[in-house]
N, C-alpha and C positions, 0 to 999 in steps of 0.2 A: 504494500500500500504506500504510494508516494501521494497521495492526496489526504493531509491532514484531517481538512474538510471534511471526508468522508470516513476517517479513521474514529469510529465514533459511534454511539447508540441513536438510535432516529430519535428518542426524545430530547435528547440533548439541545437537537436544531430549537427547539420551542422556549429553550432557558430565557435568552436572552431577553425573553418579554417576561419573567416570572420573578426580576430583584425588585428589592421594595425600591420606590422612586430615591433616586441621589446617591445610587450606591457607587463606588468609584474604584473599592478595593476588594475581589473577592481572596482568603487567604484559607486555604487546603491543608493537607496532609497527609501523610499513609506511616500506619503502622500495620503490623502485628499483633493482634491481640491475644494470641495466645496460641492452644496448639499442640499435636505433636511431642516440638522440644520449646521449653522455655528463655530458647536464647535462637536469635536466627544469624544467620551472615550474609551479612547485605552485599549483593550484588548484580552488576548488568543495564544501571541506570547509564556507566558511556556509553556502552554500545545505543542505547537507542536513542540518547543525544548526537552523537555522532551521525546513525542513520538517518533520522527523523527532524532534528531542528535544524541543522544544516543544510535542507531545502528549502528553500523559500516558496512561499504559497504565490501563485501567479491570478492575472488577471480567468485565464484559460481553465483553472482549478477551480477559480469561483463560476463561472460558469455551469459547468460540470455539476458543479456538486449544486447548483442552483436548481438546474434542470432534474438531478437527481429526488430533490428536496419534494419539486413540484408536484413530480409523478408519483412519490409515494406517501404523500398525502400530511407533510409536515413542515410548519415554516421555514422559512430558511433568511437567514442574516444579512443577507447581500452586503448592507451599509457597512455592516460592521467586519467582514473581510474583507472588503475592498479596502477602506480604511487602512487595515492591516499591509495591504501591497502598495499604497501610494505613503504612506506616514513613514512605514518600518521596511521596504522592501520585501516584501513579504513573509519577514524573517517573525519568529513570534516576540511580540512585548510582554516577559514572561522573567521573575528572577523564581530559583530554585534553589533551594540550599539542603545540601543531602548529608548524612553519614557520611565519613570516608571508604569505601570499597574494600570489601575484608572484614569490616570491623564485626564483632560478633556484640548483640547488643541485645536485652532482656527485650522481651515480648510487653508487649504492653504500651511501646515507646516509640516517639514520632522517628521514623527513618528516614523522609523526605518531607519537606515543605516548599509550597509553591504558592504565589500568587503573581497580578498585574502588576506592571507597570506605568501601563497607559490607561486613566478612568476612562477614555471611552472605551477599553475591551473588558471590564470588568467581566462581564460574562465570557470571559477565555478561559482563566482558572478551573472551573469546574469542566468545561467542554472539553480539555483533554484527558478527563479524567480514565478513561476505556484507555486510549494507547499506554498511559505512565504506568496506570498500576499493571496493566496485564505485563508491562515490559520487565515491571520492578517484582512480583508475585513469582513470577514463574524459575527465572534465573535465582532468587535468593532462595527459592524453596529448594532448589535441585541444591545450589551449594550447601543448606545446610542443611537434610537428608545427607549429603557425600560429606559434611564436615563428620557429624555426628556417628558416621559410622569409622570415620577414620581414629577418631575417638577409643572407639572402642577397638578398633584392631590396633591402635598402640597401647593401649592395656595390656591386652593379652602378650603380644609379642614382651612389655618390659615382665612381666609374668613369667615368661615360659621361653626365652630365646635368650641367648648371650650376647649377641650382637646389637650394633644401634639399633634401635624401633626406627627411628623417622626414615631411612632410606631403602628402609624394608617395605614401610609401610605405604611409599609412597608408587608401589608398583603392585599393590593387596588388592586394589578392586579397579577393573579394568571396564572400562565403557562398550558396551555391547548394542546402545540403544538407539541407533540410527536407523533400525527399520521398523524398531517397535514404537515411533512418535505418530503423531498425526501431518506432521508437516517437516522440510527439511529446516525452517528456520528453528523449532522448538529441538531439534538434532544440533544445530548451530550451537544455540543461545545453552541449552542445558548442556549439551556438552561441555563447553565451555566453560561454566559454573561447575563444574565437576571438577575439571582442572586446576581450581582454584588450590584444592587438595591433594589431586594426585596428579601422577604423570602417566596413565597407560590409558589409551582409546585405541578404538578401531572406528571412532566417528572423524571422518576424517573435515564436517562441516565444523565439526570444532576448533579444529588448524587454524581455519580459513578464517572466523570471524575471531581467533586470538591476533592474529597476522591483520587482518583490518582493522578491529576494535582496539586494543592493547597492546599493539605495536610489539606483538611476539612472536619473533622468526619462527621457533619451532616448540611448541608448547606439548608436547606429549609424543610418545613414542608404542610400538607395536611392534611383534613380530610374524614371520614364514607363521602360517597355522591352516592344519588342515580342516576341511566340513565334510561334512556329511557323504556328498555326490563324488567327490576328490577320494574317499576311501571305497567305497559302495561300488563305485564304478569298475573296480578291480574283482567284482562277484567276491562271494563267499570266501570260495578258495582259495584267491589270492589276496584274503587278507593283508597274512604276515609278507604277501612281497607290497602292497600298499605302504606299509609300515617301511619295511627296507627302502624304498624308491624315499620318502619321508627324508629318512635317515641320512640318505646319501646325498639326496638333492641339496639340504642345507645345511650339510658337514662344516662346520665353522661359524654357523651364525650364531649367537648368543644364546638363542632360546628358538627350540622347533615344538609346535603344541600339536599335538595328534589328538584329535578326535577317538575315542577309542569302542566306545558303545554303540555299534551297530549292531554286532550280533552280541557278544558275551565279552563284558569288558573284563570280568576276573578270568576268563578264559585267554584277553588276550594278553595279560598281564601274566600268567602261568606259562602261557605256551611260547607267546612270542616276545615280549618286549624281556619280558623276566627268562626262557625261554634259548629261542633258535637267535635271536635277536642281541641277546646280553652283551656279546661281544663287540659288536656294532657297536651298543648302545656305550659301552667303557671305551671304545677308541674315538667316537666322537667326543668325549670328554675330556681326552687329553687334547684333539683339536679345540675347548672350548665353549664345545655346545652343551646346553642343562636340557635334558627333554620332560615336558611336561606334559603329565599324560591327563586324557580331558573325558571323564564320564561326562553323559548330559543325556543322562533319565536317570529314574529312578528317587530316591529319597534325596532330597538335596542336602539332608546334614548326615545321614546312617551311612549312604554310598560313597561318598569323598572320605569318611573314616574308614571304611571297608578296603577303599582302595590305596592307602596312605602304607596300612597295614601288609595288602600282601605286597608292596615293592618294597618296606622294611625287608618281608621276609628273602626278596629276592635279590635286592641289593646291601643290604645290611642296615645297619642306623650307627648314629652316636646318640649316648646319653651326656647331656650338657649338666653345666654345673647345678644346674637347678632341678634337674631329676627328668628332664623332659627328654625323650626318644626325638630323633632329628636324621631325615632320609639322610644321606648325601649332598652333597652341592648340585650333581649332575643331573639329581632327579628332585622332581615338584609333580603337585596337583593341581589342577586347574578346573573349579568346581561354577560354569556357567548359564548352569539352566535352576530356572526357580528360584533365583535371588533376589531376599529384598534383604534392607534393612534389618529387620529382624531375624530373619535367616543366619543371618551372618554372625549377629550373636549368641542365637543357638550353636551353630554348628561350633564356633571358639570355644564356647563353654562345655560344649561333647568333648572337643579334642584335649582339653586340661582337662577333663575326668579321667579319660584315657590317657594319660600321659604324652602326651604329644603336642609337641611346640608346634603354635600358630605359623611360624613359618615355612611348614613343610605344603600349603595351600596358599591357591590365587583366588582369587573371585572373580567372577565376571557378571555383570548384571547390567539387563537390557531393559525391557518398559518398565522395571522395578526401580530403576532409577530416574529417569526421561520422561517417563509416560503418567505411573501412579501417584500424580502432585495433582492436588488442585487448587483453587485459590481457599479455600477453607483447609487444606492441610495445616496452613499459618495461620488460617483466620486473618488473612491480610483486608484492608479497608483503606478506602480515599475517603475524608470526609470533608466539611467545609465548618471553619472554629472562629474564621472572624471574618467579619466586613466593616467596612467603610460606609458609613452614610451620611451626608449632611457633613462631610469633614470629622466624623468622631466613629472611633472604633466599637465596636458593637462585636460581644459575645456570641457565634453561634452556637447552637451542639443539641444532640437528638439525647433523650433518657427515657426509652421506651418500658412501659411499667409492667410490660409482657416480656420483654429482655433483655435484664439489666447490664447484662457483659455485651451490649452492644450502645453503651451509654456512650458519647466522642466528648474529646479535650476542647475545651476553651479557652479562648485566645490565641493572639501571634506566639508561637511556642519555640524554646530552647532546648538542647539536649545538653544534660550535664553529666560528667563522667567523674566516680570516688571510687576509694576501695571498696564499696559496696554495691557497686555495680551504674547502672547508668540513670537517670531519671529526667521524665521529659518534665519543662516548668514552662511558667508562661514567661516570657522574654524581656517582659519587664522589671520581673523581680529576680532575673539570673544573675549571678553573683561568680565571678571566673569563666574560665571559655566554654563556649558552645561549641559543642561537638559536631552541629549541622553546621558546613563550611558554604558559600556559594559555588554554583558548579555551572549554573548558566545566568548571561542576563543581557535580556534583549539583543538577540541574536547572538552572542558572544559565549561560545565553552570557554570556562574560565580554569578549569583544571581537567586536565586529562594525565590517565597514568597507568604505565604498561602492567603487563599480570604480574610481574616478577615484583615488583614493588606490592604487589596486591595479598599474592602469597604470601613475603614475608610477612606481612599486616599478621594474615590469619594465624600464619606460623607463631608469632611471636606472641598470639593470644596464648597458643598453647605450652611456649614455657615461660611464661609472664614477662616475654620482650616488649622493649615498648613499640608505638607503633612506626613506621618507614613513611615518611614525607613525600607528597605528591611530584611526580616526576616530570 
């Protein structure tokens, strides 16, 4: 959607006849209310500054979107967009002041604030309400679902592994969810927000909009991996040479992932990989390649421990210092069907029952990650807390007595940051910095900042660093 205009609910066309007379200022916001987890990580509001305000709305747009208006049966603003392209270049007269990107901040609390610049667009504030929040809901929800689980897999790794967590951890859940979205931008955009956390996709729309959005050459890496049709295609029979061809073709790459459950994956773990195969599979090793063998059916926490078990028995294990059984180097599991969130800490918490360090498994999750968010996962909300009328600032906010956790903040609002976590106030009685920076104002992105600055932000939440400066 390159037409503003229409990026937008058909009632919205009708706002602009609906403020009380004189109003000049309308002043918004989005939070969080709850949810889920009780902390979110905001992310994704450049990318759709970048995309979206950096077009200018044209004489041609209003049009359009005039004619659209007319035919299906809702006012339409003319004066006050054209306005917009003769006063401002079409650009929006609009300031925004957001959280910094990364930042992990308690539920409940403004994330973004926006209102006019210009009294005659007062009614703009609320009319883009559909593109900001859906831009800002969806990417914060996907990153922090992938913070929250990255969470938990560095638990368990400093638990049960002798090695660093964070560089383990940061190739433990692998993006799978490029075909299981509704659209290639929500593959883009939640990829993306994925990577915030980690570094393995196979969506490769995520790349593309790190490298546009966030100025990051190469934001995530993959390996050679076989499916389904690539072994299958060999019939039954020739499984174990499916396997060998595997083996041989990418002798030196870092990591070959073999699909292994077509017919009987403990079969082919007995016969062939564990098997006719062993010896391959130890001389790719000293070439450098770890082979990761990838059930995908079956129970998604019982089969990946099943399977973990009989390449112990095939390849051996070590016992680490902490009492935990640990394949080899050369061999992993790769456990990618039926992952969600919670999966994943079931299955951690099977494998510390059994003795068995978190890092002998990969994750991989596709619509579980991408797909299963909605805007009520966060309970995210745009509301409107103050206007202008008559020159004097006026309270808005709803306290519906049918449901009270949908009650909104009042007034122009600040975000304040203690060692007690974060709290939104009203702006006139904030006392030290606001944590909501300016990010756009009247047509101007005023800070923009690549992912790696972004990362560290997150990173440093999680060993209480402080935060990395806009780049």
């Amino acid at each position: 959607m390159t037409n503003i205009i229409l990026d937008t609910d058909s009632y919205k066309h009708s706002h602009f006849l609906q403020y009380p007379a004189g109003t000049t200022v309308v002043n918004s916001y989005i939070e969080s209310r709850g949810g889920t987890h009780d902390k979110t990580l905001f992310f994704g509001l450049q990318a759709w500054m970048l995309k979206t305000l950096n077009t200018p709305v044209t004489l041609e747009d209003v049009d359009n979107a005039a004619w659209i208006c007319n035919q299906h049966g809702v006012p339409f603003n003319r004066a006050g967009w054209e306005h917009i392209v003769h006063a401002h270049g079409g650009l929006l007269p609009l300031l925004i002041e957001a959280v910094p990107e990364g930042s992990l901040v308690d539920t409940s609390n403004v994330l973004v604030q926006v209102r006019n610049t210009d009294p005659d667009a007062f009614w703009l504030t609320s009319f883009i309400e559909t593109s900001l929040l859906r831009a800002v809901w969806f990417p914060t929800t996907v990153a922090t679902n992938s913070y929250f689980a990255k969470q938990e897999i560095l638990d368990y790794l400093k638990r049960t592994s002798d090695n660093d967590p964070e560089p383990i951890a940061q190739f433990m859940l692998h993006d799978f969810g490029a075909r299981g979205v509704s659209s290639e931008e929500s593959a883009s955009l939640g990829g993306l927000a994925h990577l915030v956390n980690f570094r393995g996709t196979d969506t490769i729309s995520a790349l593309l909009a790190a490298k546009q959005y966030y100025r990051e050459p190469m934001a995530a890496f993959s390996v050679p991996a076989a499916e389904h049709s690539t072994m299958t295609s060999w019939t039954q029979d020739g499984e174990q040479a499916a396997y060998a061809n595997m083996l041989e073709q990418f002798k030196g790459s870092n990591i070959i992932s073999i699909v292994a459950d077509s017919y009987d994956i403990y079969g082919a773990i007995e016969h062939h990989f564990g098997g006719a195969l062993k010896d391959q599979v130890l001389d790719n090793a000293k070439a450098g390649s770890r082979l990761v063998v990838r059930p995908d059916s079956g129970d998604p926490v019982e089969t990946p421990i099943t399977v973990i078990k009989l390449l112990m028995d095939k390849f051996g294990y070590e016992t680490n210092s902490k009492g935990f059984r640990v394949l080899p180097d050369y061999v992993r599991v790769l456990q990618g069907d039926g992952i969600t969130p919670a999966v994943i800490g079931t299955a951690l918490a099977r494998m510390e029952e059994e003795g068995l360090s978190a890092e002998n498994i990969v994750f991989g999750m596709g619509s579980g990650l991408l797909q299963q968010v909605n805007r009520d996962s966060q309970q995210f909300a745009m509301k409107c807390s103050a206007i202008k009328v008559g020159g004097n600032w006026r309270d808005v906010f709803k306290e519906p007595k049918t449901d009270l956790a949908k009650q909104s903040k009042r007034g122009v609002l600040a975000l304040q940051r203690s060692g007690l976590g974060y709290k939104t106030v009203r702006k006139d009685a904030a006392v030290g910095q606001n944590e909501l920076r300016p990010v756009y104002k009247e047509g101007q992105i005023l800070v923009t900042e690549n992912l790696e600055a972004i990362r560290h932000r997150a990173d440093g939440l999680r060993s209480g660093g402080a935060s990395v400066a806009a780049q």
